[in-house]
C-alpha positions in Angstrom: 0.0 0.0 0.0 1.0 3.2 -0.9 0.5 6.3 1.4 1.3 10.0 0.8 2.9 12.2 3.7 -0.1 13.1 6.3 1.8 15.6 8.1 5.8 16.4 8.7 5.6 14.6 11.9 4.4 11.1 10.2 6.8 8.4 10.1 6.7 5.9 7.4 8.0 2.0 7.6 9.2 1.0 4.2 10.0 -2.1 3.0 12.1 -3.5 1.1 14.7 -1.6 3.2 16.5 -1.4 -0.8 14.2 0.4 -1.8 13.9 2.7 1.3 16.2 5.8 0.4 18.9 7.7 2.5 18.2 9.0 5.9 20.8 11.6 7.6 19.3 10.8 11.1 21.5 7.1 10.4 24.0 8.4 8.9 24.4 10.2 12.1 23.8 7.6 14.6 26.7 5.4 12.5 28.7 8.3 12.5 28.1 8.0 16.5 28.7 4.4 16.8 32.1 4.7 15.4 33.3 7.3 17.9 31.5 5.1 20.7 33.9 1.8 19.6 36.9 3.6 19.5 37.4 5.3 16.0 38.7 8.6 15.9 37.1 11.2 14.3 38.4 15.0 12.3 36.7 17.1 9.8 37.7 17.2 6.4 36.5 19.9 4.2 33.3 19.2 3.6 33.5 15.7 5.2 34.4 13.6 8.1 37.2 11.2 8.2 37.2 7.9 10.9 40.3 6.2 11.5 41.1 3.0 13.9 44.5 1.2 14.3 44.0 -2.4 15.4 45.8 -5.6 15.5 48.7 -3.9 14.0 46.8 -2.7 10.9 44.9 0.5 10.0 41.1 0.9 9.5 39.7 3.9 7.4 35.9 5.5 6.8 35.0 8.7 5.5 31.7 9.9 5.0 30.2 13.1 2.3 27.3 14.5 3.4 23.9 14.7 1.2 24.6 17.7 -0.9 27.9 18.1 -1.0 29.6 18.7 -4.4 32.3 16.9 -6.4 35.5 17.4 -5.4 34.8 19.1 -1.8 34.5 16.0 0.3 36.9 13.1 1.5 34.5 11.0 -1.1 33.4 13.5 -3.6 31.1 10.6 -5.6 30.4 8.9 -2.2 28.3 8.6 0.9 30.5 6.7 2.8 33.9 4.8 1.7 35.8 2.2 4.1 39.1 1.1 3.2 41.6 -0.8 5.0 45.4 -1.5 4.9 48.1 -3.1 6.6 49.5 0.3 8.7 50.2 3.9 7.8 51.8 4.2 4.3 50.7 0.9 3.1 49.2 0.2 -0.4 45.1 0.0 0.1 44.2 -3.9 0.7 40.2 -3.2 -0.2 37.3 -0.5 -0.3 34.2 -0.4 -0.1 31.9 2.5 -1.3 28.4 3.1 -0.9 26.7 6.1 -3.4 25.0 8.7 -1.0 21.4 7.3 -1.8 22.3 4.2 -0.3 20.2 3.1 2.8 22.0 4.0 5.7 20.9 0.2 7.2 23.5 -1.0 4.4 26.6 0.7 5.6 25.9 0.6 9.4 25.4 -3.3 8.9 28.9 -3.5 6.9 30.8 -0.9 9.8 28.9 -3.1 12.5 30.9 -6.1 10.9 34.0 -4.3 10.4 34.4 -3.0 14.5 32.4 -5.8 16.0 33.9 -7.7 19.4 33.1 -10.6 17.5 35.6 -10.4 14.6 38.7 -11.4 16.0 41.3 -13.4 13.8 40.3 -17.7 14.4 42.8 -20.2 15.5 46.0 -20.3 13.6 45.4 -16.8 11.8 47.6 -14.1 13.0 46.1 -11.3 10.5 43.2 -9.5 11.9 39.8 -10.1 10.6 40.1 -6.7 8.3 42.9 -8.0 6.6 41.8 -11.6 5.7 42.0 -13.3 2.1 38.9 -13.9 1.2 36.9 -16.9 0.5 34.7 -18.7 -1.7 31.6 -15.9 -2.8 28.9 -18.3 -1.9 29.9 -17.9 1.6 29.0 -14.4 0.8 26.0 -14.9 -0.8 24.6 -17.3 1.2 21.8 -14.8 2.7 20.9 -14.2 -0.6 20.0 -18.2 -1.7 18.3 -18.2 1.4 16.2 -15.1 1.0 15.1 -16.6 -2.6 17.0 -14.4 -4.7 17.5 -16.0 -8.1 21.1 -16.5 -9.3 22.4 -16.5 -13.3 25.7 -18.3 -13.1 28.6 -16.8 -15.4 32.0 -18.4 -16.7 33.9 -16.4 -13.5 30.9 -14.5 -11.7 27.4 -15.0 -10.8 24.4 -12.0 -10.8 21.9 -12.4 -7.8 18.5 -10.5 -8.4 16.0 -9.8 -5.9 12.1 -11.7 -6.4 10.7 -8.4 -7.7 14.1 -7.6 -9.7 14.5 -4.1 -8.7 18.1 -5.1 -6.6 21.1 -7.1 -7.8 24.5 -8.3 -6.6 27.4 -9.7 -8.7 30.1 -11.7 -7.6 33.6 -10.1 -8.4 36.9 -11.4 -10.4 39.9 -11.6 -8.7 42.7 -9.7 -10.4 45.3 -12.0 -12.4 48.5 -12.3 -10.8 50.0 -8.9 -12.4 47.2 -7.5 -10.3 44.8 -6.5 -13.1 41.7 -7.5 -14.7 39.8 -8.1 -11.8 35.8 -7.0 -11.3 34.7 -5.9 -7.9 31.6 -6.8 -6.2 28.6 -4.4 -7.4 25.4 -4.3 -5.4 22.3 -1.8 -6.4 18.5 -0.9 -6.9 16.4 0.1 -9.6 13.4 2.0 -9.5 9.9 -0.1 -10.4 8.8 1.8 -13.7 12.5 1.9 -15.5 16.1 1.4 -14.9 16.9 4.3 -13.3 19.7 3.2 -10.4 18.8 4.6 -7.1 21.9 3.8 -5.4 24.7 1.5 -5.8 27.7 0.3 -3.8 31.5 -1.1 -4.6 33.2 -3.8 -3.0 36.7 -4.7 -4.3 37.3 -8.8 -4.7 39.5 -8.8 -2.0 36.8 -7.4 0.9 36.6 -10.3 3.9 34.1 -12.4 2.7 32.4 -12.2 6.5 32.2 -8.5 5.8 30.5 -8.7 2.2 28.0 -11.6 3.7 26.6 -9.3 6.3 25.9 -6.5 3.6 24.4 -9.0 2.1 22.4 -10.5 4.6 21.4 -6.8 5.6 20.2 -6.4 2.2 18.3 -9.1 2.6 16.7 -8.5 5.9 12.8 -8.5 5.6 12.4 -6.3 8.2 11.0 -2.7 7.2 12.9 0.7 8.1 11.5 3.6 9.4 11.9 7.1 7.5 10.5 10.6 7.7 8.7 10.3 4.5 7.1 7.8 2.4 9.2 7.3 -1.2 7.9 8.1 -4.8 5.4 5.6 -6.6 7.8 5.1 -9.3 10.5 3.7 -6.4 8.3 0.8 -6.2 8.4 0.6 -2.1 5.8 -0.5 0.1 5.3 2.2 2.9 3.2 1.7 5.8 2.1 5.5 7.7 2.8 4.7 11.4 0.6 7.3 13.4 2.2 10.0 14.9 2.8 10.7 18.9 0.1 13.6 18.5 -2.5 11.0 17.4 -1.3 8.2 19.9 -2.4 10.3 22.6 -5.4 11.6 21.3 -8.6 10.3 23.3 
């Protein structure tokens, strides 16, 4: 069911949450959660810029707020970009970078990953969980066979597309040994009425497979978000009015 906006105080719960849009109030509350676990935090330009050293390695986000134009943020093209590498001066091991239309539910999920108490290196691994080869891409996409997404099976990738075909996720190439020719990972949404991309994200190949199957299984997650405002028809979303505090506590 589609709704239009009531009043400025209604809050909507959309679902899917790929098809829910951006929301500053998360982008804040990640931006939060970072500081909270130990990342510091300095402005940069237009942007912010999170850093954490653990385990001997070095942990990177920045974030470009909605609005801000090419070439005056840490990300110019981005929302939010996290990078990781083996200590200060080190080539980049991987990135990952979300356009600024992205859910916020998608990043937070992934950063959640990255910083949890949870992701220590296992037995018999010294590197820490940031810096891990990664595995097989099923592991991956595992939430996504088990959310009923439909796979089509390439010579050196596979595409995963949502039941109603308005979200996709392909599987990347690893680089040949000179280090080129690789794919990354590509995840993104389309609107309902054309193929107009709402918002896309970046992964290269060699992101932690535990990291790229909890953006997937956030993807995935049936649960509905909540935002200010309900989306456009044309998005395709289902959004559900919630009443607002005024009208709770009316008699």
């Amino acid at each position: 069911m589609h709704t239009d906006p009531a009043s400025d105080s209604a809050t909507y719960l959309i679902a899917p949450r790929y098809l829910a849009g951006p929301d500053p109030t998360v982008n804040s509350t990640l931006s939060d959660r970072l500081r909270a676990v130990g990342w510091s935090c300095e402005s940069y330009r237009a942007g912010l810029v999170f850093v954490l050293r653990e385990g001997g390695g070095l942990m990177a986000a920045c974030h470009a707020p909605d609005g801000t134009p090419p070439g005056q943020g840490p990300c110019p093209a981005m929302g939010w970009e996290f990078t990781a590498r083996s200590g200060s001066g080190r080539p980049t091991a991987w990135s990952v970078r979300f356009t600024p239309a992205t859910p916020p539910e998608l990043p937070t999920a992934f950063a959640t990953a990255l910083s949890g108490a949870d992701a220590a290196p296992g037995p018999g691994n010294a590197s820490p969980h940031y810096l891990q080869a990664p595995g097989q891409a099923d592991e991956a996409t595992a939430p996504l066979r088990e959310a009923g997404w439909r796979q089509d099976i390439g010579a050196y990738w596979s595409v995963w597309y949502a039941p109603d075909q308005q979200a996709v996720v392909t599987t990347p190439v690893p680089p040949g040994t000179d280090g080129y020719g690789g794919t990354s990972w590509l995840l993104a949404a389309r609107r309902a009425t054309d193929r107009t991309v709402l918002w896309m994200a970046v992964a290269h190949p060699n992101t932690p497979t535990p990291l790229m199957r909890a953006l997937c299984a956030a993807l995935t997650d049936p649960a509905p978000v909540p935002r200010p405002r309900a989306p456009a028809l044309e998005v395709g979303a289902t959004a559900l009015a919630q009443p607002s505090p005024t009208e709770i506590a009316r008699p």
